[in-house]
N, C-alpha and C positions, 0 to 999 in steps of 0.2 A: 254793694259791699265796699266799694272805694270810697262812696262818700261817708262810711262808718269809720274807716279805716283813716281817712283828710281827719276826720273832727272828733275822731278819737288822738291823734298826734297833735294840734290842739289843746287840746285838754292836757294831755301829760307835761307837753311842752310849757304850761301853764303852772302846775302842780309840780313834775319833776317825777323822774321817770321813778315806777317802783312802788309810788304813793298810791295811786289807786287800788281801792279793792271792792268797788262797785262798779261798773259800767252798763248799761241797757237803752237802747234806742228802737226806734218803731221806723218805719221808712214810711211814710205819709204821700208824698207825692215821685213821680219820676223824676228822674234828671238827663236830659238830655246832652249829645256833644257839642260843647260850645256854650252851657250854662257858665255863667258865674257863680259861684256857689260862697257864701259869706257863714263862718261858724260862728258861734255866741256861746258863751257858758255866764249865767250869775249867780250869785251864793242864794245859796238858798234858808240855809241854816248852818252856824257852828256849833256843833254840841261833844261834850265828852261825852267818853265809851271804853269802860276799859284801862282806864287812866290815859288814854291817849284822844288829842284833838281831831275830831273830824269836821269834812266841811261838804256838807252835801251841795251840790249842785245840780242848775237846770240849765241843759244841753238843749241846743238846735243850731240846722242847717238852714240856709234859706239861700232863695235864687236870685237871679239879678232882678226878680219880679216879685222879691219880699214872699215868696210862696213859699211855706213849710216844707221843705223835704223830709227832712229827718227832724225826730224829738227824741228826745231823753232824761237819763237823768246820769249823777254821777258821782262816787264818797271817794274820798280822799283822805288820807292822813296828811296832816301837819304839825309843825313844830313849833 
């Protein structure tokens, strides 16, 4: 749950807090103590909705050994 919780802060830290109104992630592999853990998010698509901008995103975590821990995905509103 902490590494949902690293790359979810991440991601809003990115976006700005508030903005989110999707987040979902799958936990894929363990993480051990003393892993380096690296988060990534890329656009995946901007689309309107509602008359407001969203910007769906693809979330993951990965280790000092490029190994998947966490995936996801993630919408956001922007301005």
């Amino acid at each position: 749950m902490l590494t949902m919780g690293m790359t979810g802060r991440m991601v809003t830290n990115y976006v700005g807090d508030g903005r989110l109104t999707y987040y979902g992630v799958r936990f894929v592999n363990q993480v051990w103590p003393g892993d380096t853990l690296t988060a990534r998010a890329e656009v995946a698509e901007v689309r309107e909705e509602n008359g407001q901008t969203l910007v769906d995103l693809t979330i993951s975590t990965t280790n000092q050994d490029e190994k998947f821990v966490l995936t996801g995905n993630a919408t956001a509103r922007v301005d």
